[in-house]
C-alpha positions in Angstrom: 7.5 -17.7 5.6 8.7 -14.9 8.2 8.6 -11.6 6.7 11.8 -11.0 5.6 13.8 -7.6 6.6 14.4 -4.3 4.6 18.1 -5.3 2.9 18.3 -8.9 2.8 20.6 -10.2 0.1 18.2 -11.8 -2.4 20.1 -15.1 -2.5 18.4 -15.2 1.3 14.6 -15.4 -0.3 12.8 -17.9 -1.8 13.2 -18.4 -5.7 11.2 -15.5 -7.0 9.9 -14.5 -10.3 11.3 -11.5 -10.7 9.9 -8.4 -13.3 10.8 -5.0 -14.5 9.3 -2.5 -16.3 8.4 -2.3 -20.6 10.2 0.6 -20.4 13.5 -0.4 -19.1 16.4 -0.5 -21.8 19.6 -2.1 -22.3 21.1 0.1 -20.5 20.6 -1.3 -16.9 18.9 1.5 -16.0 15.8 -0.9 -14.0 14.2 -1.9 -11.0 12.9 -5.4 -10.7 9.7 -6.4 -8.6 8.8 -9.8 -7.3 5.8 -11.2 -4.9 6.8 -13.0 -2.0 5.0 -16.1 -1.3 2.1 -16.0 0.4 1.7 -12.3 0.2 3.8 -11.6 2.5 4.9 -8.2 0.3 6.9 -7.4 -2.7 10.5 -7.5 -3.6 12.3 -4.7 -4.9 16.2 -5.0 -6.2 18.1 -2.9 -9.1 18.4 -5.2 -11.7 21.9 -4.3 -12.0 23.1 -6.4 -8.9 21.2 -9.3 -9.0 22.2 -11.0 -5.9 22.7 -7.4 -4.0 20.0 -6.5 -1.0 16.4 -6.6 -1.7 13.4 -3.6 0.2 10.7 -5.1 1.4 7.3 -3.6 1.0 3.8 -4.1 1.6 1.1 -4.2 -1.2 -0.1 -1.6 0.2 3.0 0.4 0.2 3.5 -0.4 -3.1 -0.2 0.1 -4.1 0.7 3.7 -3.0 4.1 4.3 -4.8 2.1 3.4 -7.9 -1.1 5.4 -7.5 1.1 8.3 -7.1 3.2 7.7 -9.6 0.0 7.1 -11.7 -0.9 10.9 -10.7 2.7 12.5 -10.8 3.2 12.9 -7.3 7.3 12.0 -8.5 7.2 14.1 -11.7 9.4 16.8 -10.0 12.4 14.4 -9.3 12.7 13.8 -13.1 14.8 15.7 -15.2 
């Protein structure tokens, strides 16, 4: 599979399996993941537009996000 760019509607990849968080609510309030075949990265789309554009990020990259989130690098952008 080429990697796919930053923004591509998600009706362009593969079928994915996509997951979001235990602590998402009813409210739509949520962020799904998915892992592109091959390990070609993850897939990231708000769960409240389905077929709207997907980022594109490297394990790595996401490895990072959660690390940090892990040691509250992000805790200042919550209010």
């Amino acid at each position: 599979m080429q990697q796919p760019r930053n923004g591509v509607p998600t009706n362009q990849l593969p079928p994915l399996k996509w997951q979001k968080s235990g602590r998402s609510n009813p409210s739509g309030n949520c962020v799904e993941l998915a892992e592109l075949p091959g390990g070609a990265g993850i897939a990231v789309r708000n769960s409240r537009h389905p077929d709207g554009p997907a980022l594109i990020y490297t394990v790595d990259e996401i490895a990072a996000f959660v690390l940090g989130a892990r040691d509250g690098d992000f805790d200042h952008l919550l209010r």
